[in-house]
N, C-alpha and C positions, 0 to 999 in steps of 0.2 A: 504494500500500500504506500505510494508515494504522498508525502508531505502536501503535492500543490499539484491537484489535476486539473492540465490545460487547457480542456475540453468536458469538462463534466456537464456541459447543459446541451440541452437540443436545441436551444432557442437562439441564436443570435439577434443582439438587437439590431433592430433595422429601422434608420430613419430613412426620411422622405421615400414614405414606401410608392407614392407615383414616381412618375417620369422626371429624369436630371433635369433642375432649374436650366432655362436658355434666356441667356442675354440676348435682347436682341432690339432693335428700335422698332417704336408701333409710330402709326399715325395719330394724330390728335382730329377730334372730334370737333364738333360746330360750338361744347361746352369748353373748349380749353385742355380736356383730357383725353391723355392718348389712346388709343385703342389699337386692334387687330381689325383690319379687313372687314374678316366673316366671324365677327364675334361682335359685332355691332354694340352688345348690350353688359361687355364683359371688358370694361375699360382699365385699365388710367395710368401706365405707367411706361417710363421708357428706361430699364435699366442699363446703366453707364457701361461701354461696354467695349474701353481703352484697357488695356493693360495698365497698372501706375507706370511715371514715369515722372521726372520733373517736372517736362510742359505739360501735364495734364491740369495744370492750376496754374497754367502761366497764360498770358497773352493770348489769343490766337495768332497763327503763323499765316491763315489766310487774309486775303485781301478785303472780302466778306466779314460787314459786320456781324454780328449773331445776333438772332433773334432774342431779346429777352421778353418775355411777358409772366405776366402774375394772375392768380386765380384762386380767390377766397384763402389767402396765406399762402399758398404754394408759388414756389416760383420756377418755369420752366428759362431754358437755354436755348435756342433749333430741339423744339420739342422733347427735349428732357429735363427729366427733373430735379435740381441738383441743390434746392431748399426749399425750409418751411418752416411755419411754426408745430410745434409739438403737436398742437392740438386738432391743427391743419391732418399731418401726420395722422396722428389715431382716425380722423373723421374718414381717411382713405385709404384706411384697413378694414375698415366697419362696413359688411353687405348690406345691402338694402334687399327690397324686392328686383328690381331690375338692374342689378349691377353685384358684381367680387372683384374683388380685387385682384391684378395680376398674379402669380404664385411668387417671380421673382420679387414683387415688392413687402410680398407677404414675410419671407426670407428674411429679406434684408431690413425691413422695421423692425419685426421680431429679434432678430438678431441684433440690432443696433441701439434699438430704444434703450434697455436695461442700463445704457451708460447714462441714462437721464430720470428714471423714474424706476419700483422695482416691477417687475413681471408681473406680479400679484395687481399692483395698484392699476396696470395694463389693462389685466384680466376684467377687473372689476368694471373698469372702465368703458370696456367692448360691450362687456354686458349688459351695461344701462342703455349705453347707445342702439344696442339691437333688439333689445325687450322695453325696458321699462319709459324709455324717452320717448315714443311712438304712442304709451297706451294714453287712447279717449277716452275711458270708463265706462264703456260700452261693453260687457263682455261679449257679446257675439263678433263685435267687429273687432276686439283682442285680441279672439279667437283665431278668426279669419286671417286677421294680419301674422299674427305668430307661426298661423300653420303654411302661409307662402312663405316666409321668410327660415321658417325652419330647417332646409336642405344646406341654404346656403351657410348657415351658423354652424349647423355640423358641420360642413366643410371645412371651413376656416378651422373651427377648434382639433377638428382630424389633421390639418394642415401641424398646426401648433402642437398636437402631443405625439405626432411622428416624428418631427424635425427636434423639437426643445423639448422631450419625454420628460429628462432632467427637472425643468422648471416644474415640473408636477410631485418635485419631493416636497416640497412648500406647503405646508396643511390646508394654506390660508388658498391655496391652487386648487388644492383635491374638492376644497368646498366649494367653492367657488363652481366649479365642473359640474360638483353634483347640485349645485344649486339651478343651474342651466339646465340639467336635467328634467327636474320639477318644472320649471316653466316650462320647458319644450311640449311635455307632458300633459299643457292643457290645451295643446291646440292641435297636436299630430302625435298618434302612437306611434306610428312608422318611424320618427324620429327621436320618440321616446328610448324605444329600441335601437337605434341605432346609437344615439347617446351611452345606451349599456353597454353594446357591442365593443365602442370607443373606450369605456371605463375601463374592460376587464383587458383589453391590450395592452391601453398602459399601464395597470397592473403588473401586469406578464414582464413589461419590459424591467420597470424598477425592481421586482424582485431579483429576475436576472444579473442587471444591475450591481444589487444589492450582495448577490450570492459571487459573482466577481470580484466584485472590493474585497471579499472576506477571505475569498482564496489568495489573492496578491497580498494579501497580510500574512496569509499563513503561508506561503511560498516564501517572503519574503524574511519573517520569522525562522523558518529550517534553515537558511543560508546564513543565520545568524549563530545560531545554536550549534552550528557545522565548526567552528574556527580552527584554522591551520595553526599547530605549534609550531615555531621554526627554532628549532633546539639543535638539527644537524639536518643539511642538506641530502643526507640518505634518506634521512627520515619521510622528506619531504615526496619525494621519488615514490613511493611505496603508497600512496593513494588510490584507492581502488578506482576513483572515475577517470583514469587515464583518458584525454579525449583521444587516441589514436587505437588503443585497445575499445572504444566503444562507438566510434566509428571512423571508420577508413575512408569514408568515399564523400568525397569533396559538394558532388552535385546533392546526394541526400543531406548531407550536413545545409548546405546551405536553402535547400527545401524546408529544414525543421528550424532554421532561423526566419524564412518567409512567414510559417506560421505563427510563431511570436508575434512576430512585426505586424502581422494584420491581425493577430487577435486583438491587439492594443493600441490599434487602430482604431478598430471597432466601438471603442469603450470611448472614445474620447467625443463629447460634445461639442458641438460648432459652436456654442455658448461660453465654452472656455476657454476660445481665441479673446474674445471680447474680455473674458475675466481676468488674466493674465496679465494683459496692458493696461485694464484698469487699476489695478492694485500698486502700478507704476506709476500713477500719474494723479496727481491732484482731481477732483471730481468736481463742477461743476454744482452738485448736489449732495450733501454733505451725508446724506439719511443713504444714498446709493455706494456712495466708498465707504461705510462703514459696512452696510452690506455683503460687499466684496472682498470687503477685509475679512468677514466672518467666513465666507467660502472661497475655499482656495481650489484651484483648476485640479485637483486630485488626478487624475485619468491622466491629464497632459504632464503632467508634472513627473507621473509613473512612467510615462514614455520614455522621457529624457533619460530618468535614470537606468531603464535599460538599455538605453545608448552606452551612458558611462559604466553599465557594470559589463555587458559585451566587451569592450572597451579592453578592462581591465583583466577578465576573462582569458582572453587574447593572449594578454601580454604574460599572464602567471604562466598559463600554458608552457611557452617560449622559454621562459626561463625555469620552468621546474625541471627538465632533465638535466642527470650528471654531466653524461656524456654528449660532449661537442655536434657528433654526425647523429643525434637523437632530438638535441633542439633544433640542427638543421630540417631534421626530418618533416618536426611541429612546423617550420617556419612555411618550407613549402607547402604542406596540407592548409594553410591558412592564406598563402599568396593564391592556390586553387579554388578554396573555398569566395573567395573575393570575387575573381573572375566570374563564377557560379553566379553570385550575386548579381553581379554587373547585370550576366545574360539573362537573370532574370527581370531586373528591372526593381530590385529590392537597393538602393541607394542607401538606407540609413545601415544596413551592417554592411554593406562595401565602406561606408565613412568609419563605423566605427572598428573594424579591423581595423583598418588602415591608421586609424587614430592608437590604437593599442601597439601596431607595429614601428611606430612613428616617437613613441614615450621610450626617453631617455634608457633607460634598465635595459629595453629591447635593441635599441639604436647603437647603441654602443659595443653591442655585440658583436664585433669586429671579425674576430676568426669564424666566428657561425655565418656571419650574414656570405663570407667568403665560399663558403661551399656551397651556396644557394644560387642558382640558374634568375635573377632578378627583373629578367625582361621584360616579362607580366606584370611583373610589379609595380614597374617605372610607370608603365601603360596605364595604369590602374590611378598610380599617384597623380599622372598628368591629367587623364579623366574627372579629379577633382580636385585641381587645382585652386584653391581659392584667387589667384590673381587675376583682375579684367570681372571683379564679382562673382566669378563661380560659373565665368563665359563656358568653358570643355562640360563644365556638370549639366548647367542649364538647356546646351546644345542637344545635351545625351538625353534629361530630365522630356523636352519638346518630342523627340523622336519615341520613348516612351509611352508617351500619351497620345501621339497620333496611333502611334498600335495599336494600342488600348482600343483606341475608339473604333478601330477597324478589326478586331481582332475578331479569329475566328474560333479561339478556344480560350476557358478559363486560364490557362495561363500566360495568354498573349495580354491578359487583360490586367494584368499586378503590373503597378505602379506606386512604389513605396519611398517616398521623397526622400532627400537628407532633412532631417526635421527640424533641427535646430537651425538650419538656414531657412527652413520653413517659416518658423516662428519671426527670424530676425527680421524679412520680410516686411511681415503684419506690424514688429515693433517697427520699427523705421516708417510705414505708411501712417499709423498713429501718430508718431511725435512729428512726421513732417506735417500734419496738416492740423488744422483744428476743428473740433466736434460743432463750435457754435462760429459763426459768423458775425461782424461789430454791430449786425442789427439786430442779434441774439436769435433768430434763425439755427434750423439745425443745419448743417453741410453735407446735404444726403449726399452731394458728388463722390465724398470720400466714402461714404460707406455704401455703394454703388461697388466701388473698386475691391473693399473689404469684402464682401459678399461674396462679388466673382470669384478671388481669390480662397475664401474659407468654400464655397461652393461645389469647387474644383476639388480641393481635398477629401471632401464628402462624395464624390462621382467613386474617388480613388479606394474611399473606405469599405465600400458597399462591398466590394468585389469577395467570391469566396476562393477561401484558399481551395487549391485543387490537388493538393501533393497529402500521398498519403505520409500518414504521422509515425513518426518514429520515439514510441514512449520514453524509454529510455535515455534517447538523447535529447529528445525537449527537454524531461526532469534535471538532467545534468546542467543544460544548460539555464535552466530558470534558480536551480539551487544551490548548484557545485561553489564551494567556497574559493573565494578569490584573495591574492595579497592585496595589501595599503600598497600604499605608496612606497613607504620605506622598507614594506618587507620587499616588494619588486624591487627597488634598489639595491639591496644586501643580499638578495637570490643572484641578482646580472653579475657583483661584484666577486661574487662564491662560485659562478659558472666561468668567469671570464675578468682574473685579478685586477686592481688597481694600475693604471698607468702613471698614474704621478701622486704628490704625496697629497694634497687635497683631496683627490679619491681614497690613498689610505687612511689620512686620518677620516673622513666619512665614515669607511667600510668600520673603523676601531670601532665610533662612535654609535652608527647602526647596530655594531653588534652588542654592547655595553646596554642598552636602549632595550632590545626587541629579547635579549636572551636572560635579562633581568625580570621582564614581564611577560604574564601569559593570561589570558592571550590578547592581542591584537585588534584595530578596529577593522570593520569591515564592509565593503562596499555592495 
């Protein structure tokens, strides 16, 4: 019985269970709002749909003025929409009878708003405006009105607890939902029912959810409870999860790291891009960053750190054998393992080998790195290059997602970014631009580009892994104990001595340190 199973539920969650959000530009209407063609009655929105880039908040380049015009608070550009006031904002998310709101707007308020008010207050707010702000005190004609407007309200709220599941661990949410219910309930059973239908899915999901969090605590807990004594370098050697003794073969090893990567994909909310950069940055709304002080991006947060324990993984690997042509061995099963990656289209464990083979302890491995064939490697490092922005990643990252999009098999279809350049992204788009405008307007343009951006990642998240699973070496690699910092240090030093005396006093020093104390921290 393994400490942390990887796969224990049938259930993946799954948001925006329709069709991928598409940017795309509509026409505007005789009202001022934009529409589709042949959707006459299904208007209003034109999601932005530049890439960021500097000029995208600069000047225009052409000779053509732009259109600006304005419409009950909103303000369009050449028919997009790229401010308003808040409340502007809510009133065109809010269905009526003969109108919904586009999905990509729906997205992207949902997604955006929380940095200005909380979810819940959102929620309540949608609520009044689709139930209670309409009633004449007629009940028949309550009635009437509730039971047209009732498909559309489900939708929207199916929209929101598909995409934002999350924002439904909020009590103040769950009621709210079910309080939608009960109204729904006096003017249409059909959508009474269907409101239940919606309950018990997101149900389904947070528990899932919920039963995930618990396993990465107790996975994470085993790898703790594991700790390496480094007492003598034999000692060390003699560890039963040798990764070359529990697998050999480069392509499955990097299959059963694809599956990590997308299971914890999976888990992460497009809500906790937004929470992330908020927790950075002064709030506009003092009741909303205290908020997001109290919840922390958990999921995304858990990503990272299996980047850095991959990472670190790596490099213990490398330096735990004795013998010289035994770490070379490790080194190459790991320059193949990479390459694997590469052709699969899994980017965050080609970065983070790479980042493990690249720390000091490994790198200085001089006589080892010597008997290792590096050509691949080089290939590999250049591929992601940070210089020119991550130009050779990004090139590779583009050709990835045309696949994707065309692909004709589950695993044409895995797209698994470098993340942390992912994130740095989203930072950089936030701090370059600002949330409100000097006429205190929100600056939807920018969260037009956010959207795209987090929307894209969520295409990438959906996808299922298609490689079958290898028990053993997932558990190895979600639990197998890792060095510090200074134990990889005084391992590299112990496999491959001291070159000058700052490195011997070091090695004294490490050893005086690590073989005084037991045990160790650990990543």
């Amino acid at each position: 019985n393994y400490p942390f199973n990887l796969f224990p539920y049938s259930e993946r969650l799954s948001f925006c269970s329709t069709s991928p959000l598409r940017f795309h530009t509509r026409k505007k209407s005789h009202t001022g709002l934009e529409q589709d063609e042949d959707e006459p009655k299904m208007p209003q929105t034109t999601p932005y749909s530049s890439k960021f880039n500097p000029s995208t908040y600069s000047s225009s380049h052409s000779h053509r003025q732009p259109v600006e015009e304005n419409y009950g608070g909103l303000h369009y550009r050449d028919n997009k929409l790229v401010s308003g006031s808040l409340e502007a904002l809510i009133q065109l998310l809010v269905p009526t009878v003969d109108y919904y709101p586009d999905r990509s707007y729906i997205f992207t308020f949902l997604l955006s708003s929380r940095l200005f008010l909380h979810p819940f207050e959102l929620m309540s707010r949608v609520c009044y405006l689709c139930v209670d702000h309409h009633r004449v005190g007629d009940p028949q004609t309550d009635k009437k009105r509730i039971r047209e407007m009732a498909p559309k309200i489900v939708q929207l709220l199916t929209e929101w607890t598909e995409t934002f599941p999350y924002d439904f661990r909020d009590e103040r949410m769950m009621r709210s939902l079910k309080e939608m219910t009960h109204r729904l309930a006096f003017g249409d059973e059909l959508s009474r029912r269907a409101m239940q239908r919606l309950i018990q899915r997101l149900l389904r999901k947070l528990t899932t959810l919920g039963q995930y969090e618990e396993s990465l605590a107790t996975s994470t807990a085993a790898a703790m409870d594991r700790p390496l004594v480094l007492k003598s370098k034999q000692q060390l050697v003699r560890r039963d999860e040798c990764v070359l003794n529990l697998c050999d073969d480069p392509f499955v090893f990097a299959q059963q790291l694809t599956h990590i990567e997308m299971e914890r994909l999976s888990y992460i909310g497009p809500e906790e891009f937004v929470r992330a950069f908020a927790q950075k940055r002064p709030s506009d709304n003092h009741k909303v960053s205290c908020f997001f002080s109290k919840r922390k991006a958990s999921n995304l947060e858990a990503y990272v750190e299996w980047f850095n324990r991959l990472s670190y993984l790596i490099a213990t690997e490398i330096c735990m054998p004795v013998k010289k042509k035994h770490r070379a061995k490790v080194l190459e099963f790991f320059i193949d393992v990479a390459q694997e990656c590469f052709n699969i289209g899994n980017f965050n464990s080609l970065m983070a080998i790479i980042t493990g083979m690249n720390m000091n302890p490994v790198s200085r491995l001089k006589k080892t790195w010597n008997k290792v064939n590096t050509d691949k490697f080089d290939i590999l490092v250049h591929q992601m290059d940070p210089s020119s922005n991550f130009y050779n990643y990004r090139t590779a990252l583009r050709g990835a997602t045309q696949r994707s999009s065309t692909a004709h098999t589950s695993q044409e279809m895995i797209v698994i970014p470098f993340f942390s350049l992912f994130i740095k992204d989203i930072y950089f788009l936030n701090e370059g631009c600002v949330n409100r405008l000097p006429n205190g307007n929100i600056n939807f343009e920018k969260f037009w580009v956010l959207a795209k951006q987090v929307s894209e990642f969520l295409s990438w998240r959906q996808v299922i892994c298609p490689f079958e699973r290898d028990r053993k070496t997932l558990q190895y690699l979600i639990s197998a104990p890792v060095f510090s910092e200074d134990e990889l240090q005084l391992a590299s030093y112990e496999s491959e001595g001291p070159e000058n005396n700052l490195e011997r006093d070091t090695r004294r020093s490490l050893r005086s340190e690590l073989f005084s104390e037991n045990p160790c921290s650990r990543h």
